[in-house]
C-alpha positions as CSV (number, residue, x, y, z in Angstrom):
1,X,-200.5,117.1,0.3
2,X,-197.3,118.0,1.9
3,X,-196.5,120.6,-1.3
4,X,-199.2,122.4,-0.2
5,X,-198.4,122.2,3.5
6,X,-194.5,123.0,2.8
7,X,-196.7,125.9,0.7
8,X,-198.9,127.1,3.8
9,X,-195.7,127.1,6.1
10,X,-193.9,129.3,3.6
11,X,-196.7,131.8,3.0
12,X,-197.3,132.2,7.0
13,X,-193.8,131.9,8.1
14,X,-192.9,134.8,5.4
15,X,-195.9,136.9,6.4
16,X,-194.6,136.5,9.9
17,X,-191.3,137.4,9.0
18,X,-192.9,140.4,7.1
19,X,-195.1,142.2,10.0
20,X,-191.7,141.7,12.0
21,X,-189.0,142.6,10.3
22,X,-189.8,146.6,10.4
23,X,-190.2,146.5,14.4
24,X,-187.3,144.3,14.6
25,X,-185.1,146.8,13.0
26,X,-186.4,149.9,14.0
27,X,-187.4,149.2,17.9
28,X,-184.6,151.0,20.2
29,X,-182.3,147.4,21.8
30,X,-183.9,147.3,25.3
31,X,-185.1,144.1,26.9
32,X,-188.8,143.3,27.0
33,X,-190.6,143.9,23.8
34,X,-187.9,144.6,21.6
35,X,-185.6,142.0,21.9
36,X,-188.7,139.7,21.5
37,X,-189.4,141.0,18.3
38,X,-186.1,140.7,16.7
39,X,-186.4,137.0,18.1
40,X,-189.9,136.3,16.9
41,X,-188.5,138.3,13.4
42,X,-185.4,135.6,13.7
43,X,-187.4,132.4,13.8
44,X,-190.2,133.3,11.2
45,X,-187.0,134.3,8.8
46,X,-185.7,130.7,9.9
47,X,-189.2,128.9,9.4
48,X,-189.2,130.5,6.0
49,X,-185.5,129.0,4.9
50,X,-186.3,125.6,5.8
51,X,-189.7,126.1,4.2
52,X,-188.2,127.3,0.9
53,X,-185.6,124.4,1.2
54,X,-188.6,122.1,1.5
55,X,-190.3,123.3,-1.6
56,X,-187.3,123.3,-3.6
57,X,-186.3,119.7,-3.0
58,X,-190.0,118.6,-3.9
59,X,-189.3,120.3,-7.0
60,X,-185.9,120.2,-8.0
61,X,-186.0,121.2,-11.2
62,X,-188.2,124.4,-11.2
63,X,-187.5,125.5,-7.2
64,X,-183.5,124.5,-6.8
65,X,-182.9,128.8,-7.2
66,X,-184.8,129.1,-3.8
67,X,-182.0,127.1,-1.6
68,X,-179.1,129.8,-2.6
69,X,-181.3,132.9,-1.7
70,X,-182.8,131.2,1.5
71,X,-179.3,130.7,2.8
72,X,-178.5,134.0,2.1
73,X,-181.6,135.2,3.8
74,X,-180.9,133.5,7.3
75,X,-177.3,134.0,7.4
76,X,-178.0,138.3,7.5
77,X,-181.0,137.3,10.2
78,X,-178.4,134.9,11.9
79,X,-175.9,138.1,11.4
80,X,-178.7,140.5,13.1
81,X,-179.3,138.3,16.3
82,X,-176.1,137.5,17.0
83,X,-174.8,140.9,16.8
84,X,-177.6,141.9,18.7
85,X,-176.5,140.1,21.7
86,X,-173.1,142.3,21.8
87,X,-172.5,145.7,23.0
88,X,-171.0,148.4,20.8
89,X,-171.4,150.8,18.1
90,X,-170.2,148.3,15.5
91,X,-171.9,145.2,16.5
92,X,-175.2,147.9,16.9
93,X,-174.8,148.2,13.0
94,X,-174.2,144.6,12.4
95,X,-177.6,144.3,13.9
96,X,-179.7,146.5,11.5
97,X,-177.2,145.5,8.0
98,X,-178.6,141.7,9.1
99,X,-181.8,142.2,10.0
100,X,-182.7,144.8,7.3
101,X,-180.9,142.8,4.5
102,X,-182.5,139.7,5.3
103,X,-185.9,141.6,5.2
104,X,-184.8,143.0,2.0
105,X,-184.5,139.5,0.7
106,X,-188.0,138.7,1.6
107,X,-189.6,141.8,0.4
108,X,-187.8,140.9,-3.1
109,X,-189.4,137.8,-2.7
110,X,-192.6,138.9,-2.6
111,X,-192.4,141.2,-5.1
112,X,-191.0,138.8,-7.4
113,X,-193.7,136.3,-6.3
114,X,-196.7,138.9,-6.8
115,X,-195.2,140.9,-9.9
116,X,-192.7,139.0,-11.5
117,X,-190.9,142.0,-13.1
118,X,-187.0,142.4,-13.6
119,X,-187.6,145.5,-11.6
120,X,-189.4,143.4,-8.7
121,X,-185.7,141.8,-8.3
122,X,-184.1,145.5,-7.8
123,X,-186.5,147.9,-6.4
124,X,-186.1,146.3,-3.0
125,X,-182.2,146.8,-3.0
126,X,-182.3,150.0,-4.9
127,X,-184.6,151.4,-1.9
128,X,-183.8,149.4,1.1
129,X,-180.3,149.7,1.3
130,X,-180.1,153.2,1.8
131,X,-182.8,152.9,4.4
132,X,-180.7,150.2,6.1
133,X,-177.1,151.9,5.6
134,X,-179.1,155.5,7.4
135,X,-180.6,152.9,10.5
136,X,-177.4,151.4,10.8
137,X,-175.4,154.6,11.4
138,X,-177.8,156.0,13.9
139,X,-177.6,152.4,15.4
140,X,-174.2,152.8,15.5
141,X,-174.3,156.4,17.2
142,X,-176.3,155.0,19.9
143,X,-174.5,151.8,20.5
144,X,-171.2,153.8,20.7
145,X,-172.7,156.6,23.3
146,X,-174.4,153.3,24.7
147,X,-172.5,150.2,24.4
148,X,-169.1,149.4,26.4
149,X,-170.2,152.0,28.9
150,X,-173.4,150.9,29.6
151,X,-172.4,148.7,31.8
152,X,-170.8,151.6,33.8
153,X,-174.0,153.5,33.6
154,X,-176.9,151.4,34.9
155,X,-179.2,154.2,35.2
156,X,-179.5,154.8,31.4
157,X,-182.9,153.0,29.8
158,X,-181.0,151.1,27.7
159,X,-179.3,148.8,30.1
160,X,-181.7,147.8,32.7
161,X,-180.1,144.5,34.2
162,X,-181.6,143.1,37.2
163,X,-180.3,144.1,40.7
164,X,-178.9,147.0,39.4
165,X,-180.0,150.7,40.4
166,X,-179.1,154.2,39.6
C-alpha cells in the first residue's frame, strides 16, 4: 500500500514538475504569473525528492541510486528560486542554470524510466545544456539592463512594486 502511494506521489509530483519546468524557465521574472510558476515548478521538483527518497528507503537495495540524484535535483531547483529572488545579471543566470538543470534531471529520469537506454542517461544533457547555457545568457542580458537599476526605474514592466508609479 504505501509503495504504491510513495509510487502515485512520485508519478504526479514529476508530471507536475514536468508541465512546469518549461514556463518556469522561459516566462520573463515579473510578478503575478511567473513567479507563481517557478514556485509551483519549485515545490512539485521538491514533492518529487522526498518522493524518490521514500521509494528508495522501501527498497534499499534496488532504489538507494535514487537518493544521490534527487538531492542533486532539488539543490539546482533550490539554486533557481533562490536566485530568483535577487536582482542582477548574474543571479538572472543562476535562475535558469537551476531551474533548467534540475528539469534536465527529471527529463533524464523519465527517459531512463520509459527507455532504459545508455543514451536515455545522456541525450537530456547532450541537448539541454546548450538550451539552458543560450536562456541563461539572454537572462543574464536582461537582468543586467534590468536588475540593480530597476529599482531606479519603476516605470519599466519588469519591476512593478506596489505604490510606485512612472
Amino acid at each position: 500500500m504505501l509503495p504504491d502511494l510513495a509510487l502515485v506521489l512520485h508519478i504526479a509530483a514529476g508530471a507536475a514538475a514536468l508541465a512546469l519546468g518549461p514556463l518556469a524557465v522561459y516566462t520573463a521574472r515579473r510578478r503575478g504569473s511567473s513567479t507563481r510558476l517557478a514556485e509551483g515548478y519549485h515545490w512539485a521538483v521538491l514533492g518529487v525528492c522526498l518522493s524518490a527518497v521514500l521509494l528508495a528507503a522501501l527498497d534499499w537495495s534496488r532504489l538507494w541510486w535514487l537518493v544521490p540524484i534527487a538531492a542533486g535535483s532539488y539543490a539546482l531547483a533550490l539554486l533557481g528560486k533562490l536566485a530568483g529572488k535577487r536582482r542582477g545579471s548574474r543571479w538572472a543566470g543562476l535562475r535558469v542554470h537551476g531551474q533548467g538543470g534540475s528539469y534536465i534531471a527529471l527529463v533524464t529520469a523519465l527517459l531512463v524510466v520509459s527507455a532504459g537506454s545508455p543514451l536515455a542517461w545522456m541525450a537530456p544533457t547532450v541537448v539541454g545544456s546548450p538550451l539552458v547555457a543560450r536562456a541563461a545568457r539572454g537572462a543574464r542580458s536582461r537582468g543586467a539592463a534590468s536588475g540593480v537599476l530597476a529599482a531606479s526605474r519603476p516605470s519599466q514592466p519588469s519591476d512593478t512594486r506596489a505604490g510606485t508609479r512612472a
